[in-house]
N, C-alpha and C positions, 0 to 999 in steps of 0.2 A: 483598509485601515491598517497601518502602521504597530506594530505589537514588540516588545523588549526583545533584546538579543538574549541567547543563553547559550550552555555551555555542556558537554556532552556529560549526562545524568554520571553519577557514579552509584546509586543506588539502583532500585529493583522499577520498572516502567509500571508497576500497578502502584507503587506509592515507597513505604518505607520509607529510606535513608537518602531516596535520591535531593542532590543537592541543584535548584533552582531559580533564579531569580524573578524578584518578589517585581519585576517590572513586563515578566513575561506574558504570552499570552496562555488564557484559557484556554483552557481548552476545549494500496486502494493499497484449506485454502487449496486447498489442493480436495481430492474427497476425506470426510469424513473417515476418521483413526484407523488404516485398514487390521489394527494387529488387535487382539483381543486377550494376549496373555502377557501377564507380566514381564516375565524377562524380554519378549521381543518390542515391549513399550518402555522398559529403562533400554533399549540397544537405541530405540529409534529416536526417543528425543537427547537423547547424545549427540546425535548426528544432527540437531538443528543447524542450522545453521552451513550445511552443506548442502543437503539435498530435504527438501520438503515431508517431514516425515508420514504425512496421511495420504499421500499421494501422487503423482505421476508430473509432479512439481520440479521446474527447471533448477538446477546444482547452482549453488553461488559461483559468478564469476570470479580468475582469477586475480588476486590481491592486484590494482593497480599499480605500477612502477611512479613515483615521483619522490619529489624530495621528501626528506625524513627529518627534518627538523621544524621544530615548533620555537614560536616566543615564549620565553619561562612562563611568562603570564597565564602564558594558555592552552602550554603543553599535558598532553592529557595525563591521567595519571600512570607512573611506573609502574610497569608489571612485577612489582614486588611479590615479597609471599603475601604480604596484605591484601593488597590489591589484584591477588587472583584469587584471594581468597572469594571478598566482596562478588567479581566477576561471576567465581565459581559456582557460589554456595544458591544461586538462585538457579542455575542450572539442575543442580539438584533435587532443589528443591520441586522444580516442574515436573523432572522424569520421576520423584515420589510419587508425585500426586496423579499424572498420567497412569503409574504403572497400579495406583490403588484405588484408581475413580472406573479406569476403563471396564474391568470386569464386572463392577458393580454396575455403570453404565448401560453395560451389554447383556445384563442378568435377565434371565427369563425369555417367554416364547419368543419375545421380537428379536434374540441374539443369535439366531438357529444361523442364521448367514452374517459374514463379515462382508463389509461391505466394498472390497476387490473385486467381487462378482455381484451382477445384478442376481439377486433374489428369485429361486424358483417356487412355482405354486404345486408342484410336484410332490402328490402324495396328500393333496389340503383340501379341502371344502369350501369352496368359495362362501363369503361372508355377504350379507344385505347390513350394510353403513350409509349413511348420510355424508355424501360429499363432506369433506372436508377443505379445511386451509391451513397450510401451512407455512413455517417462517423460514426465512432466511435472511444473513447475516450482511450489509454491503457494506466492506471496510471495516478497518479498527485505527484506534487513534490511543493514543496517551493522551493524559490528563492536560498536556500542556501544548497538544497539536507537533510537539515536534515530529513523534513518531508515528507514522500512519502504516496501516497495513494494506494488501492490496489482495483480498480473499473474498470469496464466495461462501459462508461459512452458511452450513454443510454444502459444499461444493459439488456435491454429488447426495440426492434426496430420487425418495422412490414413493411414486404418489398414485393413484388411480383416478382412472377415463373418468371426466368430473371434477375434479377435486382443481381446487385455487393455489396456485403460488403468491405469497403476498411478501417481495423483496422491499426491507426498511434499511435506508442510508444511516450506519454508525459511523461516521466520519467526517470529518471537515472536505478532506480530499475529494476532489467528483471524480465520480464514477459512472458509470452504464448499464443498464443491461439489455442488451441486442441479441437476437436469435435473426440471424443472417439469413436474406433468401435461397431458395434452391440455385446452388449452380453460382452464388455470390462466395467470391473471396477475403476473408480477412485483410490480405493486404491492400485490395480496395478501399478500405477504410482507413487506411494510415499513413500519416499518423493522426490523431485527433484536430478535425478539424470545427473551430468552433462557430465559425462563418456559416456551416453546411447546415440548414434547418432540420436535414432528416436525423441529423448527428446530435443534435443540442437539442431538440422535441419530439415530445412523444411520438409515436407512430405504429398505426396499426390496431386493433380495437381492444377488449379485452377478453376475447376469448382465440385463442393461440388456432391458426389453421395446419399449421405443421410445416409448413412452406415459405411463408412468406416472411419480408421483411417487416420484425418488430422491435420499436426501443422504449425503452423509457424515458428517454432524456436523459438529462445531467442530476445525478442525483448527490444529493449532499445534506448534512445535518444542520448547516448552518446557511441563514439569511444574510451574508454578507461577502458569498463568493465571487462576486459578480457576474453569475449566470441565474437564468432564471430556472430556478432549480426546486425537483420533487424534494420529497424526503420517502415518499413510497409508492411504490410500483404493482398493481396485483395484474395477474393475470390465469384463467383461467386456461386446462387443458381437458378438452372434449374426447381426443382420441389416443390409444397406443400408442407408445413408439419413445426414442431416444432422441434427444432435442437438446441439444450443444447451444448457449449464451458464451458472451465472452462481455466484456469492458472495453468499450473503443478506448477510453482515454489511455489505459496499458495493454491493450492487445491480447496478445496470447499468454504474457503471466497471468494473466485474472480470466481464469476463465470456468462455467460451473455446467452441471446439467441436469435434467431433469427425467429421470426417468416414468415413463407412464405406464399402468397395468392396464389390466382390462376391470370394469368397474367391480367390485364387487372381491377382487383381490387383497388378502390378507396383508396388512404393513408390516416391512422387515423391521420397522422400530418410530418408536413416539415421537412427539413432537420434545418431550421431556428430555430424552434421549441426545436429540438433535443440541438440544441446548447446551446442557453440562458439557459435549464434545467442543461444543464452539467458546464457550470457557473457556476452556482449557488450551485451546489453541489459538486463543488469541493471546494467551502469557506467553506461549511460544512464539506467537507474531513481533513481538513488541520487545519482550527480552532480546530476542534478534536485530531486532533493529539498534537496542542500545550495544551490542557488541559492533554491530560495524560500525556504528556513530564514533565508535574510542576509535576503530581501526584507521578508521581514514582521517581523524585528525592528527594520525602518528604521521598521514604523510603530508600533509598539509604545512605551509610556513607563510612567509610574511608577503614573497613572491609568487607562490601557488593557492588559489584557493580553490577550495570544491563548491560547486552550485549541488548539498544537498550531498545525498549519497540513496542507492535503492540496489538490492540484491534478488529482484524478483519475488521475495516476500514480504519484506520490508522496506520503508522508505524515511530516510532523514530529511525535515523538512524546513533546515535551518543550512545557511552558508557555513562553510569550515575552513578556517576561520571565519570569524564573523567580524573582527576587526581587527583590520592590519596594518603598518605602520613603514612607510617607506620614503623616499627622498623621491625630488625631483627630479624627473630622467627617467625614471625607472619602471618598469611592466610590472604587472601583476595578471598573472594569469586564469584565467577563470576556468574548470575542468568541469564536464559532467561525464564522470566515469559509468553511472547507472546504466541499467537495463533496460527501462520503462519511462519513466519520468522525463515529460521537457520542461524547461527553466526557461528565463530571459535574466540578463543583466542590465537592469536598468537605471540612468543616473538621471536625475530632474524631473521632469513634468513626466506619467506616462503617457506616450503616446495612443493616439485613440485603437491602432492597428499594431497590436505590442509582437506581432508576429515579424517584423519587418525590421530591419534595420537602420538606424538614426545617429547622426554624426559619423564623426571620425574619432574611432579610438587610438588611432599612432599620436594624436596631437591633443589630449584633452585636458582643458585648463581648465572646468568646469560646464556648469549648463545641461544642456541633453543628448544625451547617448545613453540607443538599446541596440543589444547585441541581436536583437530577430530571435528567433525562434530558437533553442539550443537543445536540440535533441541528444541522444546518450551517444557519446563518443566523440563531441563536439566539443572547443576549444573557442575560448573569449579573448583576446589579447589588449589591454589596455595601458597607453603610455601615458601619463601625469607629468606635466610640464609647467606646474605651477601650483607653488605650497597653499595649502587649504584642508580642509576635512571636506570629504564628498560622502554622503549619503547615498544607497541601490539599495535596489530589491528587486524580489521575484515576482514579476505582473500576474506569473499564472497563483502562485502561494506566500503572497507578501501578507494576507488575512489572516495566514497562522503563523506567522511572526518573520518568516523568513526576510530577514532585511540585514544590510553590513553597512559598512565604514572603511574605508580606506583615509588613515591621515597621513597627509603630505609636507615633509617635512626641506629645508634646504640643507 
């Protein structure tokens, strides 16, 4: 389903002032906060945007090199004093609330450990509880799908021999969650492949053996991804031990764990606990993603566009520009500069096998052409040889709106 183009937010990604179009569509983090005092929660959500501030989260790549000019239309706004301010003040406003929620957050016996280190029972009494279940968080999204996050929220949870994991899909974007066999590689699995039944359905039963290969499928919030997709995942854990998931469809950005006690193990913190941090770290997810959605339309112009943009925590999930305006003769280049995320460029009918390549792009006067598969660091070239408006999209994310325009002019 085809959804309205839009334009990178100049407001705040949880709602406010951001400005939208009214044709748009509705609408994948690291471990849980490892800082617990103030000053080192205003240092660390400063640094969003660099490096992942809860944890052992990959550094934003550097600024890609391309042209720097935009069509007045659609150039983004100037970093005035205004317009850092706007930028600014929601920065702010996160590292407030991080730096005045976390303490209160972490108050009381379950804050005895930060959770940089797994939790010791040293010194405690082991407890008789009733197995429990617990949540976690798969993705985040803004309100209008453009921005998705790509988290494990709490990425890192401490649970006992017994006890249920029960992961719910917050996102339009699919996602995974796989605990790899013994002696299986990550890059076995990439990149996502949606052909592979063991990749795109469930597998393995619901109680974890420690070893083996288990997924959930494709998991997503909404019925109209075109995959046949959960929205949750449970699975129990019977024994001890440290048990590493990741997300085939981005790999080793998204990835969470699970640690187990032995039963009867005191919890380093609530299920309450877990939630307020995931909060709060998804404003972090999302405000990040509207700063690099301004960045890269700064280098975006009417010859260059971006399929999208992702910095390994966030993902733009909209073309930049989304319509562009050029003569006959002339290329437009399609870039997926991301870390994570693959795209397709595709013009007319999609093809049933959108993984694959169709037409000729040096010669296209309309009709059908897709560029195959465009993984991050991949390059689209398209020559227009005859005036018209062409219509594309993204076959894997054209459901949350991602779709452009190229008009052709002589």
């Amino acid at each position: 389903m085809r959804r309205g183009l839009d334009s990178p937010p100049t407001g705040t990604p949880w709602g406010g002032s951001a400005r939208t179009s009214s044709s748009e569509a509705s609408v994948h983090h690291k471990p849980i906060w490892h800082s617990t005092s103030r000053a080192t929660a205003f240092r660390d959500a400063a640094s969003i945007g660099r490096a992942a501030p809860w944890g052992e989260g990959p550094t934003r790549r550097g600024t890609p090199t391309g042209p720097p000019h935009c069509s007045r239309r659609e150039r983004p706004v100037r970093r005035n004093r205004q317009t850092h301010q706007v930028l600014h003040k929601p920065s702010l406003i996160i590292a407030a609330l991080l730096a005045l929620a976390l303490p209160l957050a972490l108050s009381g016996p379950a804050s005895a450990q930060s959770q940089d280190q797994a939790p010791t029972t040293q010194g405690r009494q082991a407890q008789n509880h009733a197995p429990q279940t617990w949540s976690v968080q798969v993705g985040q999204e803004s309100r209008n799908q453009a921005i998705q996050g790509m988290a494990f929220l709490p990425s890192n949870i401490y649970v006992d021999a017994g006890d249920t994991v029960a992961w719910t899909a917050r996102s339009a974007e699919i996602h995974t969650v796989t605990f790899l066999a013994a002696g299986q590689s990550l890059a076995s699995t990439q990149p996502f492949n949606p052909a592979d039944p063991a990749q795109l359905f469930k597998q393995g039963g619901d109680s974890y053996d420690g070893h083996s290969y288990y997924n959930s499928g494709v998991m997503t919030n909404v019925t109209n991804s075109g995959f046949p997709a959960a929205t949750s995942y449970h699975l129990k854990f019977p024994t001890a031990g440290t048990f590493t998931y990741y997300c085939l469809v981005h790999g080793a950005m998204m990835k969470g764990t699970v640690h187990v006690a032995r039963a009867g193990t005191p919890y380093p913190f609530t299920q309450r606990q877990y939630d307020q941090l995931a909060t709060l770290q998804s404003l972090a997810i999302l405000w990040d993603g509207v700063k690099l959605w301004h960045a890269t339309a700064r280098l975006a112009d009417a010859h260059h566009v971006y399929t999208g943009a992702d910095d390994g925590t966030a993902m733009v999930m909209r073309f930049i520009q989304p319509t562009v305006k050029v003569r006959v003769g002339e290329t437009v280049t399609f870039i997926n500069n991301g870390m994570a995320a693959p795209h397709t460029v595709t013009f007319g009918a999609e093809p049933a096998n959108f993984l694959v390549p169709v037409g000729d792009p040096g010669t296209f006067a309309g009709g059908d052409l897709n560029s195959g598969l465009m993984l991050p660091g991949s390059t689209f070239k398209v020559t227009f040889t005859m005036a018209g408006t062409f219509t594309y999209l993204c076959a894997f994310h054209d459901y949350m709106g991602m779709v452009g325009t190229v008009v052709v002019g002589n």
